[in-house]
OpenMM code with the backbone's topology and positions (N, CA, C; nanometers):
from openmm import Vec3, app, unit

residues = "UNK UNK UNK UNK UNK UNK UNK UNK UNK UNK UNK UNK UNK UNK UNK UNK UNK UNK UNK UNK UNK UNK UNK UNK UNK UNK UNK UNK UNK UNK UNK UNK UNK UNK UNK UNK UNK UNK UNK UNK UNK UNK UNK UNK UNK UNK UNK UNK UNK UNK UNK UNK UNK UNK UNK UNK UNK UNK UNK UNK UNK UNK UNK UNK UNK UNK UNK UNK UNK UNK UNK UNK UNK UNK UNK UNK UNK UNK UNK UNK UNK UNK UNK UNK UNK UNK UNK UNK UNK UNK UNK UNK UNK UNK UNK UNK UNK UNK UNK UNK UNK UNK UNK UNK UNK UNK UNK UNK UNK UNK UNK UNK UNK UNK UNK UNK UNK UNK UNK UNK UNK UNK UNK UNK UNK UNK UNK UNK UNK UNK UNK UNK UNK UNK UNK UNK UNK UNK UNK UNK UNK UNK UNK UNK UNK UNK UNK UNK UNK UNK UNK UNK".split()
positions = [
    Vec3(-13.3797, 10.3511, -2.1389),
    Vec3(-13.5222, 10.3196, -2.1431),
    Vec3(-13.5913, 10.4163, -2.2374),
    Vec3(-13.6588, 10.3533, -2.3318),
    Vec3(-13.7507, 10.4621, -2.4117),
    Vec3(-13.8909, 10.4657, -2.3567),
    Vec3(-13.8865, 10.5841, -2.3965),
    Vec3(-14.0657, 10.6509, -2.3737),
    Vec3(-14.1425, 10.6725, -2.4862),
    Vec3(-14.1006, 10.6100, -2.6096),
    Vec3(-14.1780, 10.6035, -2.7114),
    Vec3(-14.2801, 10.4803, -2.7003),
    Vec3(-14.4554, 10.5488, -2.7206),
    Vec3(-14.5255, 10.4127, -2.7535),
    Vec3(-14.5351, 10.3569, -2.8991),
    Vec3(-14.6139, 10.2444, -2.8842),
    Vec3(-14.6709, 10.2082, -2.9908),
    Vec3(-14.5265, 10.2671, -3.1300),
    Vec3(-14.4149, 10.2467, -3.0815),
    Vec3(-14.3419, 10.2887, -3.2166),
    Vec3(-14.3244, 10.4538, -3.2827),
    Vec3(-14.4218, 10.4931, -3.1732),
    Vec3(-14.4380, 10.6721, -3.2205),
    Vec3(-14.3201, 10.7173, -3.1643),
    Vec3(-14.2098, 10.7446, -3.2440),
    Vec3(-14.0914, 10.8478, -3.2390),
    Vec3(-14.1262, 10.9703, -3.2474),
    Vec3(-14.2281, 11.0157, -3.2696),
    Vec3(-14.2419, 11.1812, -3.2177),
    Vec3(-14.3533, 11.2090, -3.0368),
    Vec3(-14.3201, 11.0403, -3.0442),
    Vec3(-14.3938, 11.0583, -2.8661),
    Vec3(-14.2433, 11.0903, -2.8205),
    Vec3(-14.3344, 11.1771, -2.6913),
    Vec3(-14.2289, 11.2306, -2.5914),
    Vec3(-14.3174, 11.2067, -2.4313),
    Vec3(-14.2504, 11.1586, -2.2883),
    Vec3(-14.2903, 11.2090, -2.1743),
    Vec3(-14.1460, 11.2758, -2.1261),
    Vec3(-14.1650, 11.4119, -2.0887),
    Vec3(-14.0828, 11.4629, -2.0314),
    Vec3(-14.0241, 11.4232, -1.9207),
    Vec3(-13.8859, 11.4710, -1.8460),
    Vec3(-13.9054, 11.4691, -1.6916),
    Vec3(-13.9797, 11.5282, -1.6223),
    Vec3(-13.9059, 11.5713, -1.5405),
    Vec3(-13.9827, 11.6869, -1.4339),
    Vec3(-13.9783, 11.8066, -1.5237),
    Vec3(-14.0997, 11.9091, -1.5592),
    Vec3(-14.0913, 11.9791, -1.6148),
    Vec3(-14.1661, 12.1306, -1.5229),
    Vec3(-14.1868, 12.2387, -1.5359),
    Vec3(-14.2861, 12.3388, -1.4571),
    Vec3(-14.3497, 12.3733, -1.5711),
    Vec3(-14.4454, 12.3649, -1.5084),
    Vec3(-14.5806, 12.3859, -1.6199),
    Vec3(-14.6319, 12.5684, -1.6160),
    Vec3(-14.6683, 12.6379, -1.7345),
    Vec3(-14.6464, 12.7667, -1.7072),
    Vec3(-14.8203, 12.8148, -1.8247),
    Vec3(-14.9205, 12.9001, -1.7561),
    Vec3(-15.0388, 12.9425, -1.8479),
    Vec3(-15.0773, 12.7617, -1.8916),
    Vec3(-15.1139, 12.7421, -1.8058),
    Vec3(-15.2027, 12.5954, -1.7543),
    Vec3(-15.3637, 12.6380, -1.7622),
    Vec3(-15.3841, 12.5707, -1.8936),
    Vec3(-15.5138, 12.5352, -1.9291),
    Vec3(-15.5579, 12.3882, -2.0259),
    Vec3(-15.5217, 12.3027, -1.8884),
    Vec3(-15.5318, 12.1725, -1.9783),
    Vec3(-15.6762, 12.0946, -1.8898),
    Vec3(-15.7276, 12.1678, -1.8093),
    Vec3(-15.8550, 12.1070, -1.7429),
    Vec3(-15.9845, 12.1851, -1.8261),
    Vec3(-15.9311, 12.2925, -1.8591),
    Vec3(-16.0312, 12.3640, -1.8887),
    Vec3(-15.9683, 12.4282, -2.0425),
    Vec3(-16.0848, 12.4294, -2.1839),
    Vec3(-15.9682, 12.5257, -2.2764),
    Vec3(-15.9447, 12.6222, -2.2653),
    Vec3(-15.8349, 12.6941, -2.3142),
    Vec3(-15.7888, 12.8342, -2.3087),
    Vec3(-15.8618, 12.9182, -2.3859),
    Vec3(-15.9279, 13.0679, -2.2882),
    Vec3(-16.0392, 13.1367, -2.3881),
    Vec3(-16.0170, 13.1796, -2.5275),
    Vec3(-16.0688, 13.1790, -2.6144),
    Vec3(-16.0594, 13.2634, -2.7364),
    Vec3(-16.0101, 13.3916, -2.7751),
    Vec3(-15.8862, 13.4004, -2.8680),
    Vec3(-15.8455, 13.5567, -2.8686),
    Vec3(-15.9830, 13.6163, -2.9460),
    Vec3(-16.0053, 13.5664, -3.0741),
    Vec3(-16.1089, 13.6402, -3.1276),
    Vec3(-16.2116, 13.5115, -3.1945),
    Vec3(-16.3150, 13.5614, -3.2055),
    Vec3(-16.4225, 13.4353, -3.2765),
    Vec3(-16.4273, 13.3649, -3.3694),
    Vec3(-16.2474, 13.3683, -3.4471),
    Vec3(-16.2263, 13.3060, -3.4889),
    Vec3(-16.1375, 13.1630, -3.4589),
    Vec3(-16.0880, 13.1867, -3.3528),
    Vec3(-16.0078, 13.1048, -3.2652),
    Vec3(-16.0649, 12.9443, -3.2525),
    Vec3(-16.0137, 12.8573, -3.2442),
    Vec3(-16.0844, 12.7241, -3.2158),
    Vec3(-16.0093, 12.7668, -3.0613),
    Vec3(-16.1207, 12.7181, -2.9629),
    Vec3(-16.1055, 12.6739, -2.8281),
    Vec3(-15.9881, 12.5552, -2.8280),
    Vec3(-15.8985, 12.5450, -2.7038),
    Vec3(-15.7942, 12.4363, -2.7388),
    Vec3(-15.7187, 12.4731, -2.5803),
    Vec3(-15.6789, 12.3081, -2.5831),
    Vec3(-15.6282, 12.2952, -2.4303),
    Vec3(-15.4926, 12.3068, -2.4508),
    Vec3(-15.3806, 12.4300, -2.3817),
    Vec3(-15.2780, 12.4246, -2.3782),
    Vec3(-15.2228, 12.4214, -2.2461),
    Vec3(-15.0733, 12.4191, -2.2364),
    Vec3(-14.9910, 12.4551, -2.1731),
    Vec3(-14.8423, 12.4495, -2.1943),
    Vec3(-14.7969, 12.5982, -2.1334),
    Vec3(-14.6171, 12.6130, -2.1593),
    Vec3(-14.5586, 12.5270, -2.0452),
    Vec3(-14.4143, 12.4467, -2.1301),
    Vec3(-14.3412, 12.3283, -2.0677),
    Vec3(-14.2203, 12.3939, -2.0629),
    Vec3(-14.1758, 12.4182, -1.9367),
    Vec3(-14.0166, 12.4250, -1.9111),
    Vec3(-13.9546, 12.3371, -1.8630),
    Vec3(-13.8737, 12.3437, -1.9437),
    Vec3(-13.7851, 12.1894, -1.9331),
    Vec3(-13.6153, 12.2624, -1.8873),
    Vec3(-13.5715, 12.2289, -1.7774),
    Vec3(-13.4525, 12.2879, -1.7430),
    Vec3(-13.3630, 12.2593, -1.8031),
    Vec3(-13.2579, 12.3521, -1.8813),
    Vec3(-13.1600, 12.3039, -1.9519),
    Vec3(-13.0728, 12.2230, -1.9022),
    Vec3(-13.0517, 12.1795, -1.7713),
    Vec3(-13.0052, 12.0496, -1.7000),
    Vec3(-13.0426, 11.9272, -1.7150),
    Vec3(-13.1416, 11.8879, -1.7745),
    Vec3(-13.1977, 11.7751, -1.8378),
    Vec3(-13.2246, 11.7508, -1.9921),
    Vec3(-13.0662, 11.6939, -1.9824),
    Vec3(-13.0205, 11.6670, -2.1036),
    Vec3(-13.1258, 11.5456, -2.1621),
    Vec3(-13.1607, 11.4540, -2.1175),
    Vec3(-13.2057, 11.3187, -2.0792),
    Vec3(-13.3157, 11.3776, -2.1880),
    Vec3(-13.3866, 11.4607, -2.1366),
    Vec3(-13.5370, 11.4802, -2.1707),
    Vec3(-13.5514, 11.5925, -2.3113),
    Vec3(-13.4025, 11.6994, -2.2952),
    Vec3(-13.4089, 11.6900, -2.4393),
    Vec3(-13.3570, 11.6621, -2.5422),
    Vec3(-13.2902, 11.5125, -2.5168),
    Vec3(-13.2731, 11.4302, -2.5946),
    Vec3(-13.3560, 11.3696, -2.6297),
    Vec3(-13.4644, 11.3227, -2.5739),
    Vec3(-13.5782, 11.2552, -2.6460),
    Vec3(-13.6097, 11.3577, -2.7475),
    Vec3(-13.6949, 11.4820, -2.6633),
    Vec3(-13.7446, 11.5774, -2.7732),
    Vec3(-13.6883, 11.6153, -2.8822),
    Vec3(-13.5755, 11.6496, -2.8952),
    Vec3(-13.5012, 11.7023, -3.0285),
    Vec3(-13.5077, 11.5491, -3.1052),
    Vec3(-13.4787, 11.3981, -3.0694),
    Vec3(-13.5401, 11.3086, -3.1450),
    Vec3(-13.6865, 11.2930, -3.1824),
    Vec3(-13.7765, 11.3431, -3.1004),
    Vec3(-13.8884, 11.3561, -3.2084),
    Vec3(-13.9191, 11.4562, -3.2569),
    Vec3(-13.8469, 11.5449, -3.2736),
    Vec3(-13.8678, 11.6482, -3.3552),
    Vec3(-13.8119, 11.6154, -3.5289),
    Vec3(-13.7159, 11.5773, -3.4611),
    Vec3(-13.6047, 11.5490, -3.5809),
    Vec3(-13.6728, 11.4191, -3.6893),
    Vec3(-13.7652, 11.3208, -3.6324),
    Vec3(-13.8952, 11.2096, -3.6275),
    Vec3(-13.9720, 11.2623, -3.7248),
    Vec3(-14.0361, 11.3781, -3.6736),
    Vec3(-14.1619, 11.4714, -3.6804),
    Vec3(-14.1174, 11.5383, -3.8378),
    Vec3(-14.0261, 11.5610, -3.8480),
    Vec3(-13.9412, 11.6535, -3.9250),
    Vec3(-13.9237, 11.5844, -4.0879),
    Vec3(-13.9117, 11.3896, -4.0596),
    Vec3(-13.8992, 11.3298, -4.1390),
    Vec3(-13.9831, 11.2879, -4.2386),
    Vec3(-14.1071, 11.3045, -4.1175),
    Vec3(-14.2527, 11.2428, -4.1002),
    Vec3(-14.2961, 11.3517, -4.2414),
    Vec3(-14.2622, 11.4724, -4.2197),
    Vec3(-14.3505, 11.5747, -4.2665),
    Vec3(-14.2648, 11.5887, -4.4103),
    Vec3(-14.1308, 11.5117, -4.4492),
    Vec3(-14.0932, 11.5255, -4.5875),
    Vec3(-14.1172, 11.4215, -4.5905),
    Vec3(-14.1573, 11.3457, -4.6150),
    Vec3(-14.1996, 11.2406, -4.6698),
    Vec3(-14.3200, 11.1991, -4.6628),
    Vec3(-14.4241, 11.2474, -4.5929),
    Vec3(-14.5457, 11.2442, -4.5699),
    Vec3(-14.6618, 11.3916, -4.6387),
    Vec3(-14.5996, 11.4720, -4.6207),
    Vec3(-14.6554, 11.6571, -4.6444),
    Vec3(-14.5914, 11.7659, -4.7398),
    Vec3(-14.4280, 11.6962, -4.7323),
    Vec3(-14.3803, 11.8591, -4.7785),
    Vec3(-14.2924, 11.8141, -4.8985),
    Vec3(-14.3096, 11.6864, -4.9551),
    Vec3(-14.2250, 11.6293, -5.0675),
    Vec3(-14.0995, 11.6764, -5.0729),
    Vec3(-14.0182, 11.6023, -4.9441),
    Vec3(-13.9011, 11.6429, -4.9231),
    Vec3(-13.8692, 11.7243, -4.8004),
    Vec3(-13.7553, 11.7500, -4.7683),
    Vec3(-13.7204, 11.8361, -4.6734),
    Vec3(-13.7324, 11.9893, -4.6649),
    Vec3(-13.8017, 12.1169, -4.6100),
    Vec3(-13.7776, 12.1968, -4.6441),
    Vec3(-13.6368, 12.2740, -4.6248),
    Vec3(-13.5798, 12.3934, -4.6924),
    Vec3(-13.4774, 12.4328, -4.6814),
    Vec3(-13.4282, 12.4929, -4.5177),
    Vec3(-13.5850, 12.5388, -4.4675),
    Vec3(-13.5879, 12.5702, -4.3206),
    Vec3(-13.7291, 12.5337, -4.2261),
    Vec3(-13.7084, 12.4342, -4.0981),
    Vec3(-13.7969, 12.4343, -4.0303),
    Vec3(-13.8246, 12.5115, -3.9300),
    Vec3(-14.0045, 12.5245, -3.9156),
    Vec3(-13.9893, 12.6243, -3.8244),
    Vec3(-13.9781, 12.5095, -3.6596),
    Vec3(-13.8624, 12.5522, -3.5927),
    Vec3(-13.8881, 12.4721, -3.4434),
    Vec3(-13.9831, 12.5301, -3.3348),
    Vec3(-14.0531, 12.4483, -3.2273),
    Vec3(-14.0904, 12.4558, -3.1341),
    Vec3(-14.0555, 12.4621, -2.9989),
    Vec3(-13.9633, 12.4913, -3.0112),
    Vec3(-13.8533, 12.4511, -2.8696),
    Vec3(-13.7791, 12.6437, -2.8395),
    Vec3(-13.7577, 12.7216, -2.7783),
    Vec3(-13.7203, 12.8163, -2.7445),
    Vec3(-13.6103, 12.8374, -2.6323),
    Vec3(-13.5248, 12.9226, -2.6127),
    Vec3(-13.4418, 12.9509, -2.5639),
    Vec3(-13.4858, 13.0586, -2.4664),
    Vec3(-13.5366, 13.0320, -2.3339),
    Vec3(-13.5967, 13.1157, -2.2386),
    Vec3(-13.4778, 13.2241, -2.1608),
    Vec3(-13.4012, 13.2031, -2.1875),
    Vec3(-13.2862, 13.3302, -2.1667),
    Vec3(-13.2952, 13.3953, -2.2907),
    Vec3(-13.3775, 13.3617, -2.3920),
    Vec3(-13.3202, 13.4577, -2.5338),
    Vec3(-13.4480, 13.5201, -2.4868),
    Vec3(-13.5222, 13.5375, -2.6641),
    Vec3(-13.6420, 13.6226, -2.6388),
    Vec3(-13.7370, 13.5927, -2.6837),
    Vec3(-13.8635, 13.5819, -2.6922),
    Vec3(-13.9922, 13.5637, -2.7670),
    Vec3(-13.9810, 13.6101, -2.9150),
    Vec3(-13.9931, 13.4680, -3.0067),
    Vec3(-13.9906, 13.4887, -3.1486),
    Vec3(-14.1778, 13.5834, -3.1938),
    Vec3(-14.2359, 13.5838, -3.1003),
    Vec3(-14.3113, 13.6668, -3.1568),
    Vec3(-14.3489, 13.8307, -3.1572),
    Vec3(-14.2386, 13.8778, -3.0539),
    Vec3(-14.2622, 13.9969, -3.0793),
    Vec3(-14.0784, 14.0783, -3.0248),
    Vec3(-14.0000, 13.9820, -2.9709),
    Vec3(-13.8591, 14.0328, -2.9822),
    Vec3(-13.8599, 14.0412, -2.8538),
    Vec3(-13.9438, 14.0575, -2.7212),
    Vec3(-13.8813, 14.1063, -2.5780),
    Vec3(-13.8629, 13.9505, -2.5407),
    Vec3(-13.8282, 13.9734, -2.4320),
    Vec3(-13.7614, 13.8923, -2.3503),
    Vec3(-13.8449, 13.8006, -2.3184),
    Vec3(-13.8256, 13.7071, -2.2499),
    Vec3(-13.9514, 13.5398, -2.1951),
    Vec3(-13.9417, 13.5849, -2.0764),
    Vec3(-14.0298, 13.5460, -1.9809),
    Vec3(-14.0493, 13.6361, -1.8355),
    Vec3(-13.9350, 13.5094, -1.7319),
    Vec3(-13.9248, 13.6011, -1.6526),
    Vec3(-13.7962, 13.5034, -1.5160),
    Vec3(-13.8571, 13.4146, -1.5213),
    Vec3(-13.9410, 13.3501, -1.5175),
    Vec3(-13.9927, 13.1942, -1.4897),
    Vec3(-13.9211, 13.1037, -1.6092),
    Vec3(-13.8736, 13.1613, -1.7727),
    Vec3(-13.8090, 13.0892, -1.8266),
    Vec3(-13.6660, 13.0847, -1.8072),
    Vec3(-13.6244, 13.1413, -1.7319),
    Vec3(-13.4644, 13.1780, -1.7456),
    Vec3(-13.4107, 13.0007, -1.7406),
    Vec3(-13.2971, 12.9607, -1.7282),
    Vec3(-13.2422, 12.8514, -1.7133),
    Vec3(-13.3132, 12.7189, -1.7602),
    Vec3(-13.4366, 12.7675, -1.8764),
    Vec3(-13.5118, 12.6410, -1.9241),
    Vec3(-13.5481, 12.6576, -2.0843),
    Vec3(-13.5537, 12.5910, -2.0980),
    Vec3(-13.5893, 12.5209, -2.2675),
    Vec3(-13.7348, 12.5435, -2.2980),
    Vec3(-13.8285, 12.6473, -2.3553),
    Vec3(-13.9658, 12.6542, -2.3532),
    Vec3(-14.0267, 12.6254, -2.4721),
    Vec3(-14.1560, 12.5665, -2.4192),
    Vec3(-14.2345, 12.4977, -2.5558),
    Vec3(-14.3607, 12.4897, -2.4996),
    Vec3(-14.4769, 12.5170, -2.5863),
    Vec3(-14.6033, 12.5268, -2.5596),
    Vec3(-14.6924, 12.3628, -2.6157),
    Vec3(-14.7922, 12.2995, -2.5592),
    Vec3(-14.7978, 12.1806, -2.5716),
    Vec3(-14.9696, 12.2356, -2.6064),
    Vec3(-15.0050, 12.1914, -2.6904),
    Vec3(-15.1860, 12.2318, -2.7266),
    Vec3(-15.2557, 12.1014, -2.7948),
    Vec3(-15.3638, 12.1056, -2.7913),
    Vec3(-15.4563, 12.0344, -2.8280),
    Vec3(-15.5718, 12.0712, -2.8045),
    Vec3(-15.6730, 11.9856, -2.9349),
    Vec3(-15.8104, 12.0512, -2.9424),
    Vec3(-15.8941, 11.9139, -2.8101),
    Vec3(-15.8450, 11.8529, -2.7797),
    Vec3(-15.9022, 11.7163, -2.7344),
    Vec3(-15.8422, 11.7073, -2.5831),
    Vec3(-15.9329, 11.7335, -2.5209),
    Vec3(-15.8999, 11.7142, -2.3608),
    Vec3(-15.7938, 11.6165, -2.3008),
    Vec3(-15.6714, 11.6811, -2.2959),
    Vec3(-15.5979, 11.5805, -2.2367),
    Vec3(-15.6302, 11.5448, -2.0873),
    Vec3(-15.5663, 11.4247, -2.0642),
    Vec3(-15.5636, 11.3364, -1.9510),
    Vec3(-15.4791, 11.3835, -1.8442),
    Vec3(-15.5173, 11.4119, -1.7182),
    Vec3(-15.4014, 11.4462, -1.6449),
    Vec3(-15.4351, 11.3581, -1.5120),
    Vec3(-15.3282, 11.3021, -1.4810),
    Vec3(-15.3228, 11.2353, -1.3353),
    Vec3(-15.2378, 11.2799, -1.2232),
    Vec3(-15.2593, 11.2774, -1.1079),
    Vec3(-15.1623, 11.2890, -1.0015),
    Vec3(-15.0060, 11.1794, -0.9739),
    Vec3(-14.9638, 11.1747, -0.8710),
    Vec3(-14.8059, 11.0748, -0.8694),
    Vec3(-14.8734, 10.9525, -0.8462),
    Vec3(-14.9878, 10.9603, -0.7689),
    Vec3(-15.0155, 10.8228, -0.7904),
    Vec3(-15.0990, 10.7539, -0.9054),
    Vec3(-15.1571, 10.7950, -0.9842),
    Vec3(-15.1979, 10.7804, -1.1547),
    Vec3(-15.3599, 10.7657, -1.1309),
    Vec3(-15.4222, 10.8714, -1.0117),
    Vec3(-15.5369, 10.9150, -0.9833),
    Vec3(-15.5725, 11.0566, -1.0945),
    Vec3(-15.7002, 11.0368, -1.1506),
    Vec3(-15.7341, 11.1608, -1.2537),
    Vec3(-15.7638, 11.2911, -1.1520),
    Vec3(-15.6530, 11.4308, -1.1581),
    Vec3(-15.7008, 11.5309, -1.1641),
    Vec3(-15.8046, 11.6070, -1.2363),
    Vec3(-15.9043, 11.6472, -1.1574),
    Vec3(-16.0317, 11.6954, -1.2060),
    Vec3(-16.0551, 11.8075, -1.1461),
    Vec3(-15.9779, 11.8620, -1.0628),
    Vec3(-16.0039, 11.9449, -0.9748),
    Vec3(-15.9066, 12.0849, -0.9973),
    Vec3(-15.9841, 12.1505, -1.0364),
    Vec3(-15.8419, 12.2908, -1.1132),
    Vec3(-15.7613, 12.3706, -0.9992),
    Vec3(-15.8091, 12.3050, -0.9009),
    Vec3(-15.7204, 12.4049, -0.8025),
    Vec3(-15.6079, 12.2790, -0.7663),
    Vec3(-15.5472, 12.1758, -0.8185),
    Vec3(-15.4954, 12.0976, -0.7889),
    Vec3(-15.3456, 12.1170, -0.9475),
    Vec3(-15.4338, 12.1579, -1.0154),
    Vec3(-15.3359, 12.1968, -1.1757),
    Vec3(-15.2945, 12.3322, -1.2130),
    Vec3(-15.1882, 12.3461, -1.1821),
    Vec3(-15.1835, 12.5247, -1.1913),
    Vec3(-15.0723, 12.5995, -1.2344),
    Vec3(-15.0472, 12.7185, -1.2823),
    Vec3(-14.9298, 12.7819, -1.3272),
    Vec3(-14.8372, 12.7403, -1.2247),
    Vec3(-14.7273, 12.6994, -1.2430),
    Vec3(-14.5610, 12.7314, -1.1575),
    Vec3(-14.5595, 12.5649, -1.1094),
    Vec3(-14.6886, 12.4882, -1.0905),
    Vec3(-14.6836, 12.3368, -1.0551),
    Vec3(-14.5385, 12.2472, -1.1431),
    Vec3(-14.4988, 12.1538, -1.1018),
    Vec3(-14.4050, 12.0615, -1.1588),
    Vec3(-14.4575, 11.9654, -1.1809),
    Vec3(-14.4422, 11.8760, -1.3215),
    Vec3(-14.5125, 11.7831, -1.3763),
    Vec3(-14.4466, 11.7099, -1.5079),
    Vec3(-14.4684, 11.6042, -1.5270),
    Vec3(-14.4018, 11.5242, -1.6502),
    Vec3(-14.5595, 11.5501, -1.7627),
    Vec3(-14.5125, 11.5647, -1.8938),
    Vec3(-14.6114, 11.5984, -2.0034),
    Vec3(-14.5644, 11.5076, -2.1070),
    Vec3(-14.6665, 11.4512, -2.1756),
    Vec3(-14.6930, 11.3461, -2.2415),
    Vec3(-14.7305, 11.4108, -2.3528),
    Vec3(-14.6233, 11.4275, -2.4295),
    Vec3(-14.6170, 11.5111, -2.6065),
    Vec3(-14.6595, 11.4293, -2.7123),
    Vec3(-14.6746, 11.4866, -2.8372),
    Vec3(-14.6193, 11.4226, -2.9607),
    Vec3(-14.5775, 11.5521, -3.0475),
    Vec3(-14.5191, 11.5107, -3.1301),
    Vec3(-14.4564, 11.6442, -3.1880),
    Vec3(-14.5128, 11.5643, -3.3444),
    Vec3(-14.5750, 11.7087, -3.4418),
    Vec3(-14.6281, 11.6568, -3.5811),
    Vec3(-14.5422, 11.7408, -3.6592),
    Vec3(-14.5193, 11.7512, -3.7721),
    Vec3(-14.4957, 11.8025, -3.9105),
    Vec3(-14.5693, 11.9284, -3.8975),
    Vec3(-14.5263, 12.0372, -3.9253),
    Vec3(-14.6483, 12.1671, -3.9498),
    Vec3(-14.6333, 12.2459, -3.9952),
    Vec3(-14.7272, 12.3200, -4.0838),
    Vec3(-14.7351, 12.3873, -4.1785),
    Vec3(-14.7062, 12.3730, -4.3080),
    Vec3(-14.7447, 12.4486, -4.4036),
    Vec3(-14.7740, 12.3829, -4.5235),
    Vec3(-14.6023, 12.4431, -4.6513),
    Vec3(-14.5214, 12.4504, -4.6154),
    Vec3(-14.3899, 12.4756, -4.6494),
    Vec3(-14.3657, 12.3383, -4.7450),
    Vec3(-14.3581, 12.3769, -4.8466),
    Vec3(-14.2883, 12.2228, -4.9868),
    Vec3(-14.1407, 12.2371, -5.0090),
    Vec3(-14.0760, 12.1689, -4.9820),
    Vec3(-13.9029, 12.1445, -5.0121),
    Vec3(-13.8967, 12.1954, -5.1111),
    Vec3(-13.7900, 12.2928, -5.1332),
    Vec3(-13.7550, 12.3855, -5.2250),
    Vec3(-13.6637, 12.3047, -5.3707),
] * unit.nanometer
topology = app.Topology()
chain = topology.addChain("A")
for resn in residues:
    res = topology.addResidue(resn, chain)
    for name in ("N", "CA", "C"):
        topology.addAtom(name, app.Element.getBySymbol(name[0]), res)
């Protein structure tokens, strides 16, 4: 069964995923005043669910195509990925990803545009004490082309 709509191969809905620095009711504050306000949240996806990142690494790989042939005239020689290895370590400063990633696949999901969130029965959560760090939840991706890198 696919979970691609409308033909979008860089759509993704996860499985069961734990949702981690949950700010998708409300945006996440500003580091500095230059920051655009923007609704995120980190997706752990257990490396036991092959299922789910098999979709993702297909729309990445989608996303990837999208962006040489659409942005980067061609393939670049290296992409940067979105997907992390929560037993390894944080590509941004070298320590470690905290125990909550151990045994999962991590990726941060953002947007400037209020996403939609519903409960199991497909009632709108509105209520922030109902959406929260460590909760379990399926997330409704798309993965784009990014950054401005031209095929070598």
């Amino acid at each position: 069964m696919s979970n691609q709509t409308d033909g979008n191969l860089c759509h993704v809905v996860t499985g069961e995923a734990r949702l981690s620095y949950v700010n998708i009711l409300r945006p996440a504050k500003r580091r500095n005043a230059t920051d655009k306000e923007n609704y995120k949240v980190t997706v752990l996806v257990p490396k036991g669910d092959a299922a789910t990142m098999g979709r993702i690494n297909a729309a990445i790989e989608a996303a990837i195509q999208r962006g040489a042939s659409e942005k980067w005239g061609g393939r670049p020689p290296q992409v940067a990925l979105p997907v992390y290895d929560g037993d390894g370590v944080r590509p941004s400063d070298g320590n470690p990803f905290g125990a909550e990633c151990k045994g999962h696949w991590v990726m941060t999901a953002s947007s400037t545009y209020k996403p939609e969130v519903w409960d199991a029965n497909r009632n709108p959560i509105l209520n922030e004490s109902e959406i929260y760090s460590g909760i379990y939840g399926r997330v409704s991706m798309d993965f784009f082309p990014y950054g401005g890198t031209k095929a070598g």
